[in-house]
FISEFI-63898 format. One record per residue (C-alpha): residue number from 0; residue in three letters; y, z, x. Coordinates in Angstrom, 1 decimal, always signed. Each point is the difference from the previous one (the first is absolute). Layout:
N
+-----+-----+--------+--------+--------+
:   n : res :  north :     up :   east :
+-----+-----+--------+--------+--------+
: NUM : ALA :      Y :      Z :      X :
...
+-----+-----+--------+--------+--------+
//
This chain:
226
+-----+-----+--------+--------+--------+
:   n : res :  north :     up :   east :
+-----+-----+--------+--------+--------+
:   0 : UNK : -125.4 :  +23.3 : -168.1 :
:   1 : UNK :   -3.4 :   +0.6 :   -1.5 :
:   2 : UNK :   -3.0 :   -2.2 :   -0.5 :
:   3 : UNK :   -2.9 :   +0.7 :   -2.4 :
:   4 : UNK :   -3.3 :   -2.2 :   +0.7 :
:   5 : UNK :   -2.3 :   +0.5 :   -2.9 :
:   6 : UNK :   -3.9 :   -0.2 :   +0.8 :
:   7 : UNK :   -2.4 :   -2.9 :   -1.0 :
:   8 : UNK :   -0.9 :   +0.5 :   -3.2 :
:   9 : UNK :   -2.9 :   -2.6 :   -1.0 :
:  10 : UNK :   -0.3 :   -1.0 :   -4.1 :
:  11 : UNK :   -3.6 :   +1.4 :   +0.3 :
:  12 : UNK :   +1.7 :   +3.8 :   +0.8 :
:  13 : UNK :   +1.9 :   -0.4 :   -3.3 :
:  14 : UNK :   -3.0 :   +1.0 :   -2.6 :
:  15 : UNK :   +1.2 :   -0.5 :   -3.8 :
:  16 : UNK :   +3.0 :   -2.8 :   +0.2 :
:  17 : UNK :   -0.1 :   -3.2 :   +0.1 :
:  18 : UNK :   +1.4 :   -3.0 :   +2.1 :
:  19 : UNK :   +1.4 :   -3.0 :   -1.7 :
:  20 : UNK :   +0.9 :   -2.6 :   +1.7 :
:  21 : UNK :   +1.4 :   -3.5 :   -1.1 :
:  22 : UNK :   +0.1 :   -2.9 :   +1.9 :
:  23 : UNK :   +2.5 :   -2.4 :   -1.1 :
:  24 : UNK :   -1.2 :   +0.2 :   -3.2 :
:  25 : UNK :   -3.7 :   +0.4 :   -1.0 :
:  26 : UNK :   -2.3 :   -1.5 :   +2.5 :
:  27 : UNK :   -3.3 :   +1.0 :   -1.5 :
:  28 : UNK :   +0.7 :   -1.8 :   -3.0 :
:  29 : UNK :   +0.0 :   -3.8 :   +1.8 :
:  30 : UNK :   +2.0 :   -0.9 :   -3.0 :
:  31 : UNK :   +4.2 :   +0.2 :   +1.2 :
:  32 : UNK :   +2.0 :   -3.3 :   +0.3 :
:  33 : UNK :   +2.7 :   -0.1 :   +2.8 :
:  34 : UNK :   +3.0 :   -2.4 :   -0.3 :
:  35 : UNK :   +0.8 :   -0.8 :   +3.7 :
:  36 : UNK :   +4.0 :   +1.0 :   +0.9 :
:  37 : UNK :   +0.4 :   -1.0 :   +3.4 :
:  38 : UNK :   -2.3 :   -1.6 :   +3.2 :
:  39 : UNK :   +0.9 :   +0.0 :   +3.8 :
:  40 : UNK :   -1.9 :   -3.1 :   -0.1 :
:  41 : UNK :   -0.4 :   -3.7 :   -1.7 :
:  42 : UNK :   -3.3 :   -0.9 :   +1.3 :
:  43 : UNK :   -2.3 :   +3.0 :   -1.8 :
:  44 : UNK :   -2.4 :   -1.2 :   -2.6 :
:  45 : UNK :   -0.2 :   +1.8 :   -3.6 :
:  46 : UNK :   -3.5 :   -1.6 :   -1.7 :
:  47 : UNK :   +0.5 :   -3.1 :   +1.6 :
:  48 : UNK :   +3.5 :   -1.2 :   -0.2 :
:  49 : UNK :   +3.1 :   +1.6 :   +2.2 :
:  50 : UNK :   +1.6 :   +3.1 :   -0.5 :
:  51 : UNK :   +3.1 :   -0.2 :   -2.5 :
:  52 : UNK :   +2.5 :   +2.9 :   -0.6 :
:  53 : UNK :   -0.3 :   +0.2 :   -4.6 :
:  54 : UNK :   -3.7 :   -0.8 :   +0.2 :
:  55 : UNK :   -2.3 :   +3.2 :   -1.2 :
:  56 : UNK :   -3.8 :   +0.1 :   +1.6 :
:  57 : UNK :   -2.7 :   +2.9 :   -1.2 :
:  58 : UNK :   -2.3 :   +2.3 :   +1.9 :
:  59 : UNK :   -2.8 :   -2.7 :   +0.3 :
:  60 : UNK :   +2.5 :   -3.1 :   +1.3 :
:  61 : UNK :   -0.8 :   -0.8 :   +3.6 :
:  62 : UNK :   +2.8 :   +0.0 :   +2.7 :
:  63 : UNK :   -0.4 :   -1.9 :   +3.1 :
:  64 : UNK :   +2.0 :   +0.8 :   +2.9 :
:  65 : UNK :   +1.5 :   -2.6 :   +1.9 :
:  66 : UNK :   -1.4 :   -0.3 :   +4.0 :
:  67 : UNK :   +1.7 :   +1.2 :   +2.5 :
:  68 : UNK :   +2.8 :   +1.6 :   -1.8 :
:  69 : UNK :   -0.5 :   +4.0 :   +0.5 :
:  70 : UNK :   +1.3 :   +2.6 :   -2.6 :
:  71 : UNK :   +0.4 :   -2.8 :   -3.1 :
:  72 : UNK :   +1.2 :   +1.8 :   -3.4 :
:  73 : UNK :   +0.2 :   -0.4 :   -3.4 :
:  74 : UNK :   +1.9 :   +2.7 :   -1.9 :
:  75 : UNK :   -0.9 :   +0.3 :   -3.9 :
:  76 : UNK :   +0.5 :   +1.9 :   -2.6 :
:  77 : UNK :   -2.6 :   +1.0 :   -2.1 :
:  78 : UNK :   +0.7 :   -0.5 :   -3.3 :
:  79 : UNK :   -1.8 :   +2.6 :   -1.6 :
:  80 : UNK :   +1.2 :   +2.8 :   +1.6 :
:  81 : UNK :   +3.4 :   -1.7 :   +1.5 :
:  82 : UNK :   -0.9 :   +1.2 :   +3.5 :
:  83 : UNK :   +0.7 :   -1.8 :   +3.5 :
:  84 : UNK :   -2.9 :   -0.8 :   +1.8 :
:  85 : UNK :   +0.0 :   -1.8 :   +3.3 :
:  86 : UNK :   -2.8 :   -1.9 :   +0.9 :
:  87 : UNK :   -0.2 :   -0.8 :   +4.2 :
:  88 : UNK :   -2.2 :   -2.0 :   +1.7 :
:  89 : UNK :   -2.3 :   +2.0 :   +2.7 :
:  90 : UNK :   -2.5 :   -0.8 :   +2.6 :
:  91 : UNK :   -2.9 :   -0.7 :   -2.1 :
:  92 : UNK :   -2.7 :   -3.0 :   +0.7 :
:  93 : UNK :   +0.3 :   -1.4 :   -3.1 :
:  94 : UNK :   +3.6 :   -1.5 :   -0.9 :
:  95 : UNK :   -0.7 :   +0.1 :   -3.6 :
:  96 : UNK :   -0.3 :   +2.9 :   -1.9 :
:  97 : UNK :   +0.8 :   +0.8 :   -3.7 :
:  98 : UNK :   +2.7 :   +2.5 :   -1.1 :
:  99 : UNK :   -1.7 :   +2.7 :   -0.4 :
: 100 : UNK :   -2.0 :   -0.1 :   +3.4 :
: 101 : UNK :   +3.3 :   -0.2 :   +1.7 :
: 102 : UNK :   +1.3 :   +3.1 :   -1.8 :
: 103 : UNK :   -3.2 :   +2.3 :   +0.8 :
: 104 : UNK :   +0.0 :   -1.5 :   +3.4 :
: 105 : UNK :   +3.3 :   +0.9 :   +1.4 :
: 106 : UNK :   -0.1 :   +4.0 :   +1.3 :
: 107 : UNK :   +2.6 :   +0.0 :   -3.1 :
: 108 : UNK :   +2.3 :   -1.6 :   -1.9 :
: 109 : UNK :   +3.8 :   -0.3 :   +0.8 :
: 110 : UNK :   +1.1 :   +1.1 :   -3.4 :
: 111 : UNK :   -2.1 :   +1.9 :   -2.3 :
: 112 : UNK :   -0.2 :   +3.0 :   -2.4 :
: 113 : UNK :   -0.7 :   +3.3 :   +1.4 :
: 114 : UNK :   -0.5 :   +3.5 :   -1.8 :
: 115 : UNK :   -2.2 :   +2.9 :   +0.0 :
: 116 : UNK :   -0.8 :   +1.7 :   -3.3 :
: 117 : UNK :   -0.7 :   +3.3 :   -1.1 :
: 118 : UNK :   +0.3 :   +1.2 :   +3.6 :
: 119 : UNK :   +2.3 :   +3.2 :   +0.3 :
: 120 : UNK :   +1.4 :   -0.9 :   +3.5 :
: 121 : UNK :   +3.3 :   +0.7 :   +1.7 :
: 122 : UNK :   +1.7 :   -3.4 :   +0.8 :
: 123 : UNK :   +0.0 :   -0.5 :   +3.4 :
: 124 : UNK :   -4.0 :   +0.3 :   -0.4 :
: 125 : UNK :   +0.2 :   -2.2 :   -2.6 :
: 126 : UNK :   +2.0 :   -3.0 :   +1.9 :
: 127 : UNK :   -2.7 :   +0.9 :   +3.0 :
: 128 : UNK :   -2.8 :   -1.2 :   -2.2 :
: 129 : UNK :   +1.8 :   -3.0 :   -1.6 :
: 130 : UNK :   +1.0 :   -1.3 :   +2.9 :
: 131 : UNK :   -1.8 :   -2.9 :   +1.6 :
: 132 : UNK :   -0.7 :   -0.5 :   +3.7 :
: 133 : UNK :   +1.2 :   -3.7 :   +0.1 :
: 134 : UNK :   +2.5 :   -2.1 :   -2.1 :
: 135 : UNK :   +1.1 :   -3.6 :   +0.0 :
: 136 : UNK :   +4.0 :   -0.7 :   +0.0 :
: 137 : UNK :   +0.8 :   -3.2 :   -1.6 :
: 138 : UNK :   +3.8 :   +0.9 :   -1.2 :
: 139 : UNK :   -0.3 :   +3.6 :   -2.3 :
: 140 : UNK :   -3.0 :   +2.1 :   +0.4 :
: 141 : UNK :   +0.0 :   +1.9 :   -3.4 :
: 142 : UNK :   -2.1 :   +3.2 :   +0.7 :
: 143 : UNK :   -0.9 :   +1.3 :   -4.0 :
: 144 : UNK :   -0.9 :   +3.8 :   +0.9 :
: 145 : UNK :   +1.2 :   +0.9 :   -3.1 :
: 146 : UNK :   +1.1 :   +3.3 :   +1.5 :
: 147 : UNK :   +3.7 :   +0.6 :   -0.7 :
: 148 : UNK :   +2.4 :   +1.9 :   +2.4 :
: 149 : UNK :   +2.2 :   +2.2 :   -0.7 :
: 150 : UNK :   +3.4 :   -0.4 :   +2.0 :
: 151 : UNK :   -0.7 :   +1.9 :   +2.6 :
: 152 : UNK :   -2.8 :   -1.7 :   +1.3 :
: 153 : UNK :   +0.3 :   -3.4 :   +1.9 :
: 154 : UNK :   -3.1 :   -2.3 :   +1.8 :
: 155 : UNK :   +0.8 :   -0.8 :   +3.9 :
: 156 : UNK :   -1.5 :   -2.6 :   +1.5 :
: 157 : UNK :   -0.1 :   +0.0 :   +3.7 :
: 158 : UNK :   -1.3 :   -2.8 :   +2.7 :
: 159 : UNK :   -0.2 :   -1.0 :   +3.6 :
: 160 : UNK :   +1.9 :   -2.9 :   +0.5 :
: 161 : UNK :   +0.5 :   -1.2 :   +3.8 :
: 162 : UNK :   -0.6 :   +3.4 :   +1.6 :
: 163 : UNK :   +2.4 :   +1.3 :   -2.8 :
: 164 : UNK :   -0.6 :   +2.2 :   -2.8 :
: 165 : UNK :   +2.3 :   -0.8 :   -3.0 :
: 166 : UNK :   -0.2 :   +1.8 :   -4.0 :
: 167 : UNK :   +0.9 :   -1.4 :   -3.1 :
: 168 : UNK :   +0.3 :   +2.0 :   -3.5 :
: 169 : UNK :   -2.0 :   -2.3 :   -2.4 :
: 170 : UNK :   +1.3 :   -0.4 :   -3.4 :
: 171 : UNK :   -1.6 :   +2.1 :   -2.9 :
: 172 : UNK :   +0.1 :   -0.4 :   -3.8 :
: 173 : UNK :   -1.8 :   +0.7 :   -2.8 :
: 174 : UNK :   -3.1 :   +1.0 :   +2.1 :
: 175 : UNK :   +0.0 :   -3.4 :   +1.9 :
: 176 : UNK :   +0.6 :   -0.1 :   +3.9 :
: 177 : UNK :   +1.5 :   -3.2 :   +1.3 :
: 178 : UNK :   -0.4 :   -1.9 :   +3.6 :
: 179 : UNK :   +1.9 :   -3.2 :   +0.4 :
: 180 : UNK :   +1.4 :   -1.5 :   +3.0 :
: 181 : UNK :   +3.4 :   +1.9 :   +0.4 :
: 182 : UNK :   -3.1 :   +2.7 :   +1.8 :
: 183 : UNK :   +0.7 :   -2.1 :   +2.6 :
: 184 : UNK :   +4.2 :   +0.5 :   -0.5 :
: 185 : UNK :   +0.6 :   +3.6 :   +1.9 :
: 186 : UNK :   +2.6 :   +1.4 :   +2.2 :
: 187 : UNK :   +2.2 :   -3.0 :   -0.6 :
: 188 : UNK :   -3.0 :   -2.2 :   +1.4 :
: 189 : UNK :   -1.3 :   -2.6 :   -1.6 :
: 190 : UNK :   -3.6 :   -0.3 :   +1.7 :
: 191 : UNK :   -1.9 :   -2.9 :   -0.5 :
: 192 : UNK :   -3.0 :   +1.0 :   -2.8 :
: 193 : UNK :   -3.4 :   +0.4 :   +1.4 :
: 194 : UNK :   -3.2 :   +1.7 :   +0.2 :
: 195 : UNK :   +0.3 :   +3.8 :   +0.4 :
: 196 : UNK :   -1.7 :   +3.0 :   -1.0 :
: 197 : UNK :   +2.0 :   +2.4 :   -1.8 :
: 198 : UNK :   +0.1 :   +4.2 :   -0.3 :
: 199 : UNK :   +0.9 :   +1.0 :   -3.6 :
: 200 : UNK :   +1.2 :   +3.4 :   +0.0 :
: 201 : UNK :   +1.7 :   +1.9 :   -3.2 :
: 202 : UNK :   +3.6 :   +1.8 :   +0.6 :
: 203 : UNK :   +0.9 :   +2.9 :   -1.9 :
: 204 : UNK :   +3.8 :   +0.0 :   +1.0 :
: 205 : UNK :   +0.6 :   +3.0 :   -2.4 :
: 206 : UNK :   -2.2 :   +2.1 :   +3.1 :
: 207 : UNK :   +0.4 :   -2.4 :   +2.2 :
: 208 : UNK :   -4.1 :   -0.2 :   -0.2 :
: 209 : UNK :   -1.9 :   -3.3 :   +1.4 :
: 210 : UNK :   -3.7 :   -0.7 :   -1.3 :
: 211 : UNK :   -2.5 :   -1.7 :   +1.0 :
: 212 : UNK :   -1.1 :   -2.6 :   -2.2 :
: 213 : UNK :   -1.8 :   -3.1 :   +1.9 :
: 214 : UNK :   +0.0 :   -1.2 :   +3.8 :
: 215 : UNK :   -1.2 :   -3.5 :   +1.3 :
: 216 : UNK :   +0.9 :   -1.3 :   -3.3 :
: 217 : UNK :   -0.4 :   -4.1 :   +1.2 :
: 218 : UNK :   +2.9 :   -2.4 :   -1.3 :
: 219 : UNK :   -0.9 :   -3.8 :   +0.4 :
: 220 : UNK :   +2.8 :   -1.9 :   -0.5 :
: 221 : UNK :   -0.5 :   -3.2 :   -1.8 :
: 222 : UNK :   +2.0 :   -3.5 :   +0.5 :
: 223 : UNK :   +2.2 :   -0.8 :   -2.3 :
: 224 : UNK :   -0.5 :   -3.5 :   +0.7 :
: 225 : UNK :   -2.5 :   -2.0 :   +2.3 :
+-----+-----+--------+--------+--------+
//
């Protein structure tokens, strides 16, 4: 069995394309309006008043986190662009932050829209450069690469769990990549969901071909209640 590892390639190296990506809708703009869907917990302050599943809040509305509660959520939907974004408490000094601070302060968001235009690229070099380095798992990461597989090509995920290295096919459609919990649901196992750092190779099964598409990949797994 045969693995390719493609070299680094930084966005500088790629002269003439051009990189666009969205983050749960259009950050620069400090003008989207999220309607909140779900929240691991009761005691998180939108503008003032406690956080209620139906309420909407904008980019500007301030979001306290509750003390002593680590990895609080809100999960929204913007309702712009009808994209899942996942808002999470980190360890920051100040407690209250507006929307849009959280968003750009988090190493990413959980579920955003990824693509890479005018760039002539085969796809596992494509995936490399879309993929981020750390996601949040609150129930379904939706990864938007907007790179469509053919059938013969399937994303692995693989992770050390316990001194054991397990692999899970991740489900695929319409140029979307999906995480949820069932990662955790291998070998007729059902591990208990936590932290891990994933390797997300490609699988050609036509040639029987694995490539290389992003190592270390950090998955924080996020309460669903606290």
């Amino acid at each position: 069995m045969k693995r390719l590892q493609f070299l680094n390639l930084s966005i500088f190296q790629l002269k003439s394309t051009l990189v666009v990506i969205g983050l749960c809708g259009s950050l620069m703009a400090l003008a989207d309006d999220y309607k909140i869907l779900y929240t691991n917990s009761n005691d998180i302050l939108v503008d003032g008043k406690k956080v209620q599943v139906g309420a909407t809040f904008n980019d500007k509305s301030v979001i306290t986190w509750a003390k002593g509660q680590e990895r609080q959520a809100i999960k929204a939907v913007n309702t712009k662009t009808n994209k899942m974004c996942l808002f999470v408490s980190q360890s920051m000094e100040k407690n209250s932050l507006t929307a849009y601070e959280i968003l750009t302060a988090n190493k990413h968001l959980s579920t955003h829209d990824a693509y890479i235009e005018g760039m002539d690229l085969s796809i596992p070099v494509k995936l490399r450069l879309l993929f981020y380095k750390q996601y949040e798992l609150l129930d379904t990461l939706v990864i938007d690469t907007r790179v469509v597989l053919p059938p013969s090509l399937s994303v692995i995920a693989t992770y050390e769990y316990d001194g054991t290295r397990y692999s899970k096919t991740l489900k695929t459609a319409n140029g979307q990549i999906f995480i949820d919990r069932k990662l955790f649901n291998v070998d007729g196992k059902a591990l208990k969901p936590r932290d891990v750092f994933l390797n997300i190779d490609l699988y050609n099964k036509d040639e029987n071909v694995y490539f290389f598409i992003k190592g270390d990949v950090e998955l924080m797994v996020i309460p669903e209640t606290i």
